[in-house]
Backbone as numpy.savetxt, mean C-alpha at the origin, in Angstrom:
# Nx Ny Nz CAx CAy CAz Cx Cy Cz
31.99 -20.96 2.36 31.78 -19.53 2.34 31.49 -19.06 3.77
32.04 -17.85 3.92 32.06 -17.60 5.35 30.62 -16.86 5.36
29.89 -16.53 6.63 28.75 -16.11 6.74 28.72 -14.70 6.67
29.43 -13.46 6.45 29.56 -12.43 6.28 29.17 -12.54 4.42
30.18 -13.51 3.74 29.85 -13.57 2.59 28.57 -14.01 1.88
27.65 -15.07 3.06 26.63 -15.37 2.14 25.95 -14.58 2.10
25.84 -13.49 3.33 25.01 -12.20 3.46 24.93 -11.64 2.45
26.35 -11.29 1.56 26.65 -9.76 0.71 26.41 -10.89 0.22
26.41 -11.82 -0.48 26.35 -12.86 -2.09 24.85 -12.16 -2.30
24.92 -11.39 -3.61 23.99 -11.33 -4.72 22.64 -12.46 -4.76
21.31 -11.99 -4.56 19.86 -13.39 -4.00 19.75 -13.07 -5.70
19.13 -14.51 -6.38 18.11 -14.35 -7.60 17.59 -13.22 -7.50
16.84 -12.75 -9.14 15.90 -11.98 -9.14 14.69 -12.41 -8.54
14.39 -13.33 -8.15 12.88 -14.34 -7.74 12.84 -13.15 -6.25
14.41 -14.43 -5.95 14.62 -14.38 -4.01 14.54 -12.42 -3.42
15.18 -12.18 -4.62 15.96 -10.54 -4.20 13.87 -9.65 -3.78
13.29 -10.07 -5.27 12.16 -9.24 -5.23 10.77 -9.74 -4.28
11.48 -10.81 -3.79 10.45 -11.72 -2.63 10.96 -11.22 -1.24
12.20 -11.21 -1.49 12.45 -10.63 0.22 12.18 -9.31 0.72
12.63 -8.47 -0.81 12.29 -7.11 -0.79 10.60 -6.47 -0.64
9.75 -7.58 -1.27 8.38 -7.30 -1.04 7.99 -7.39 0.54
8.86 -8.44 1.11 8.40 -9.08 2.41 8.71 -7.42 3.52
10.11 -7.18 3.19 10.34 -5.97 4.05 9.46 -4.47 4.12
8.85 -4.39 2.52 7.94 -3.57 2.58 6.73 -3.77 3.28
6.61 -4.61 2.65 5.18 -5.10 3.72 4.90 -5.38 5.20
6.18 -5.94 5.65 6.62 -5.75 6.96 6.59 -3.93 7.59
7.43 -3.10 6.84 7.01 -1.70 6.87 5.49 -1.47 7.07
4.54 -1.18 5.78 3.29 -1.02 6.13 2.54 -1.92 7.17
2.49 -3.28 7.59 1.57 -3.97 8.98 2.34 -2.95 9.88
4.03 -2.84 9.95 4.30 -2.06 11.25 3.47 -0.47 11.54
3.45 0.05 10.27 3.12 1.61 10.44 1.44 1.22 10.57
0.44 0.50 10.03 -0.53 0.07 10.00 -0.62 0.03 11.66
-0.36 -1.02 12.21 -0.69 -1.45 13.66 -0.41 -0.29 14.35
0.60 0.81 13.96 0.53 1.82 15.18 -0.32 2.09 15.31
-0.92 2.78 14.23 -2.40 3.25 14.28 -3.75 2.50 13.90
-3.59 1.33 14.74 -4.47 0.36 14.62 -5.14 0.04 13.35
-4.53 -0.12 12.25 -4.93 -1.06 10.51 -4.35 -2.12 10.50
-4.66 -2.90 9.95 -4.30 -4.20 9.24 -3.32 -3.57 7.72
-3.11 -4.43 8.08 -1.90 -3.94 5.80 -3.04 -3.92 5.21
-4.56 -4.51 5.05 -5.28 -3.97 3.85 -5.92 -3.15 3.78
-6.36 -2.27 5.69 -6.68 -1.39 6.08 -6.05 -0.03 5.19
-4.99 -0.05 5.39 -3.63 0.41 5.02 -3.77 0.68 3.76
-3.82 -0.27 2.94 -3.76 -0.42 1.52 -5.06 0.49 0.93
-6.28 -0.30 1.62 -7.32 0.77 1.17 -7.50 2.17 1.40
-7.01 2.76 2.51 -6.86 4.30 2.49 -5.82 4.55 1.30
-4.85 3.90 1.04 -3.83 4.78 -0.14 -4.30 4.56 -1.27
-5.45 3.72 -1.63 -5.67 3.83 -3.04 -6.93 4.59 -2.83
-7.58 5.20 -1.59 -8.43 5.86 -1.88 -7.92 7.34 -1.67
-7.14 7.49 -1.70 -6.08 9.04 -1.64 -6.17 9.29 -2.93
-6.36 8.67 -4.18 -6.10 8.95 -5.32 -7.28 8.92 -6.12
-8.13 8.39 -5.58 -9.53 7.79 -6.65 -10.56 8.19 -5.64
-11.71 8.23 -6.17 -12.64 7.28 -5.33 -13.85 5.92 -5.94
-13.02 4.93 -6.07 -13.87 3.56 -7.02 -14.99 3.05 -6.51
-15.24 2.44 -6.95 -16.90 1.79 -6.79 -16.54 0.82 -5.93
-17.25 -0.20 -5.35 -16.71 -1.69 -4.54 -16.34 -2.15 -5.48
-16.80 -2.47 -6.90 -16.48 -3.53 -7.82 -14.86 -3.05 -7.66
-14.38 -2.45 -8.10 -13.29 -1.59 -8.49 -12.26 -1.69 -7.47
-12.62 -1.54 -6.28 -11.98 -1.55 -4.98 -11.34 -2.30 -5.09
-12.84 -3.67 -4.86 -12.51 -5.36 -4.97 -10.85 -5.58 -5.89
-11.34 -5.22 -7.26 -9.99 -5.47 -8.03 -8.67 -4.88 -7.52
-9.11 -3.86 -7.31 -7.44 -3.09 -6.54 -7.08 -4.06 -5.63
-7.85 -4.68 -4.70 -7.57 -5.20 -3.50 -7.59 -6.56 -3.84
-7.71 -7.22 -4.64 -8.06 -8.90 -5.04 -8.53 -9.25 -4.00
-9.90 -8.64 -3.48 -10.68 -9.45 -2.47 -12.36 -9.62 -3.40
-12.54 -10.88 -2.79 -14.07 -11.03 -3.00 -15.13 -9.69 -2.63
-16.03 -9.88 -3.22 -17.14 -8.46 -2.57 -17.08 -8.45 -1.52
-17.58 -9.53 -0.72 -18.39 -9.52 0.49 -17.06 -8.95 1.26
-15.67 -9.25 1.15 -14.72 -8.89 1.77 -14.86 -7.45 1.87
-14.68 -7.42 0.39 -14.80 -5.43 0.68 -15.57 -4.75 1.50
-16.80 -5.41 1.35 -18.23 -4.46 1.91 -17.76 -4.33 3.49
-17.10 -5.56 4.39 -16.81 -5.63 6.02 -15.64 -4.62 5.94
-14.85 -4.54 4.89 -13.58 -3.61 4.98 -14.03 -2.38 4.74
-15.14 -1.90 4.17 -15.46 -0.68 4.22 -16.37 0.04 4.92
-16.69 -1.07 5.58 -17.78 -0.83 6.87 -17.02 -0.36 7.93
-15.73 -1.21 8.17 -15.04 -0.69 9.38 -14.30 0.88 9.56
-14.11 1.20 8.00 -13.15 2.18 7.92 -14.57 3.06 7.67
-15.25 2.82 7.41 -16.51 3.74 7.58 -17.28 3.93 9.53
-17.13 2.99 10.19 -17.44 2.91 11.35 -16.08 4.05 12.41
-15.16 4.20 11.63 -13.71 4.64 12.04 -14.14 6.48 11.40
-14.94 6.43 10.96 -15.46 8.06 10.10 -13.92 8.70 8.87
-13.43 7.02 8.27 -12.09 7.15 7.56 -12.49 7.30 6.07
-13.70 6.42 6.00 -14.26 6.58 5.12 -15.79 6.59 4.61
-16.34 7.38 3.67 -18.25 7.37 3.39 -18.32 6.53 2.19
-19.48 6.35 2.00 -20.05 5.65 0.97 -20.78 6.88 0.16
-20.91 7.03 -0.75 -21.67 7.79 -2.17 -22.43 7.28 -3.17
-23.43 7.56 -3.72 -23.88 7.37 -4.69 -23.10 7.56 -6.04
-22.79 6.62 -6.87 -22.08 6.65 -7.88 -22.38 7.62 -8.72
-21.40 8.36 -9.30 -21.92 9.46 -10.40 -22.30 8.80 -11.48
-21.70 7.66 -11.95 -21.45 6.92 -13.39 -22.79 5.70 -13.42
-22.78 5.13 -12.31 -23.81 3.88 -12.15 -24.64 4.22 -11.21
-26.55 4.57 -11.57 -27.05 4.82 -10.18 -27.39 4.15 -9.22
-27.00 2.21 -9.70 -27.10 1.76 -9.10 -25.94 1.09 -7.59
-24.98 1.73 -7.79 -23.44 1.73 -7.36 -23.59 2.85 -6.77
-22.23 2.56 -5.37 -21.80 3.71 -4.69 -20.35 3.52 -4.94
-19.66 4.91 -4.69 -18.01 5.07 -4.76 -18.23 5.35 -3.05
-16.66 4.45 -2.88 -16.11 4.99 -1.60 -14.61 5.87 -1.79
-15.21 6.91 -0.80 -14.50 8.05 -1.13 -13.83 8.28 0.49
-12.82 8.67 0.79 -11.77 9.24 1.78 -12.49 10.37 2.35
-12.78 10.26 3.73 -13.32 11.54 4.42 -12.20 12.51 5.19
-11.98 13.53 5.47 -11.12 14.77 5.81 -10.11 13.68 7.25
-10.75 12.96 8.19 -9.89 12.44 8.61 -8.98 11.05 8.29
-9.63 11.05 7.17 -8.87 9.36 6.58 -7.81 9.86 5.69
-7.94 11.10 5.09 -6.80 12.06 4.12 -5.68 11.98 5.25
-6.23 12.80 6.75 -5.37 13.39 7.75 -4.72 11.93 7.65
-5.05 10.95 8.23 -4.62 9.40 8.84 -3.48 9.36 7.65
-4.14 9.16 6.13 -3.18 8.47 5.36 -2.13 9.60 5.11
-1.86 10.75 5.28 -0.78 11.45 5.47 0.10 10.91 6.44
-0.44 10.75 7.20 0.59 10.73 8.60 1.24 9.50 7.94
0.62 7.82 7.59 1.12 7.03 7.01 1.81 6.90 6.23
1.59 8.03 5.21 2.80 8.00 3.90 3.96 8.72 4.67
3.65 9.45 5.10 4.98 10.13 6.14 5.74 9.45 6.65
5.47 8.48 7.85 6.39 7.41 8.01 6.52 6.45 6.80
5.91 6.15 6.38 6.37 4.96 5.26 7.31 5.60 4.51
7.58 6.46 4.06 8.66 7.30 3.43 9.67 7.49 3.91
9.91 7.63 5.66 10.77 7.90 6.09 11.51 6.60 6.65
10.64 5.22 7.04 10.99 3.79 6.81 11.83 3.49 5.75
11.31 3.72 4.47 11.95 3.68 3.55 13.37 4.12 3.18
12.98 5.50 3.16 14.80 5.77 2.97 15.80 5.29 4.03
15.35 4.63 5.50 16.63 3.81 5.82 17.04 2.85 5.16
15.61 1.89 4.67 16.03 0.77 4.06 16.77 1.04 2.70
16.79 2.08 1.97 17.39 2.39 0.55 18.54 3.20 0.96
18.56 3.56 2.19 19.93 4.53 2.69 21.31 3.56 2.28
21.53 2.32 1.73 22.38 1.64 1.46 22.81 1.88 0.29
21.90 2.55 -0.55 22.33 2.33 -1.80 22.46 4.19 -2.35
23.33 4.15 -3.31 23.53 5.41 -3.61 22.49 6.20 -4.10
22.32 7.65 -4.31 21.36 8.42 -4.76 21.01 7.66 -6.90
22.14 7.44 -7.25 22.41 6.65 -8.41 21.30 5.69 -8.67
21.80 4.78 -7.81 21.14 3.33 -7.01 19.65 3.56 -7.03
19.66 4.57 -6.02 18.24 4.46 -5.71 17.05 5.16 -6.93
17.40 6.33 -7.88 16.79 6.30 -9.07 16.64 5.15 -9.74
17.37 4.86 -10.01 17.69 3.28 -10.78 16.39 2.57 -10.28
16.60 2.23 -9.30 15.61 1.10 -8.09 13.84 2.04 -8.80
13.78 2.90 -8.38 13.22 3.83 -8.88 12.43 3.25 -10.09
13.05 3.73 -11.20 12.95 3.47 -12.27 12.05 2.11 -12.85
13.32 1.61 -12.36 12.50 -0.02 -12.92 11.45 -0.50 -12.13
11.25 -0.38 -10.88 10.17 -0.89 -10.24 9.14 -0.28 -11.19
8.84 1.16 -11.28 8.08 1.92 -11.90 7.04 1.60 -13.22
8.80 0.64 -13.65 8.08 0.22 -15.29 7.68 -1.26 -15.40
8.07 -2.06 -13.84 7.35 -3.47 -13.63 6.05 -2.96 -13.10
5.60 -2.31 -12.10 4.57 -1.60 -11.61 3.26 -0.93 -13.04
4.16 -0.26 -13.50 2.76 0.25 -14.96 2.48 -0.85 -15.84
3.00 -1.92 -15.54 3.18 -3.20 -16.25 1.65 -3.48 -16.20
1.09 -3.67 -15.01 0.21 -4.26 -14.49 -1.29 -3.48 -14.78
């Protein structure tokens, strides 16, 4: 097989959704490091765009141990990205919540990450890319 062909040859579903994770993620460390985050840096501002969870809670979003969380939210708290709160639900718990410049930050991030993106999906048709769409969507609510 010539090497043009092994390129276009069709990867497993394993290989296809392993390489494809790798490029995303490659995306976020790149957009991450511009503005000095790590990918979990990264990760934790976008799930705090939507919520604001307790550490326990975090922890799970993030499959890190506590103690991990607490240094990860210290820094992005030392960065004024993010505060700590007294839990509404547990008084013995705080929620970490997104402060006015960690909103600003993770805008700018989804902005490029969006616009990363559609080069990498610019291959595939508007069709295609619902599709892609779609099913990720319903492996994703899976979880």
């Amino acid at each position: 097989m010539k090497r043009d062909e092994e390129a276009s040859a069709p990867l497993g579903i394993e290989d296809a959704l392993a390489q494809l994770s790798f490029l995303v993620h490659g995306v976020v460390g790149k957009i991450g490091a511009e503005h000095d985050l790590s990918v979990i840096q990264a990760r934790l501002l976008g799930i705090l765009r939507d919520r604001s969870p307790g550490m326990n809670e975090l922890a799970r979003y993030l499959e890190l141990d506590k103690s991990s969380i607490t240094g990860l939210v210290d820094r992005a708290e030392r960065r004024g990205l993010v505060r700590r709160e007294p839990s509404r639900s547990d008084g013995r718990a705080v929620d970490v919540v997104i402060t006015p410049a960690g909103r600003k930050l993770v805008s700018r991030l989804q902005a490029e990450f969006e616009k990363k993106i559609a080069v990498l999906v610019g291959v595939l048709t508007p069709a295609e890319r619902a599709s892609l769409s779609r099913l990720a969507s319903r492996i994703v609510a899976r979880d």
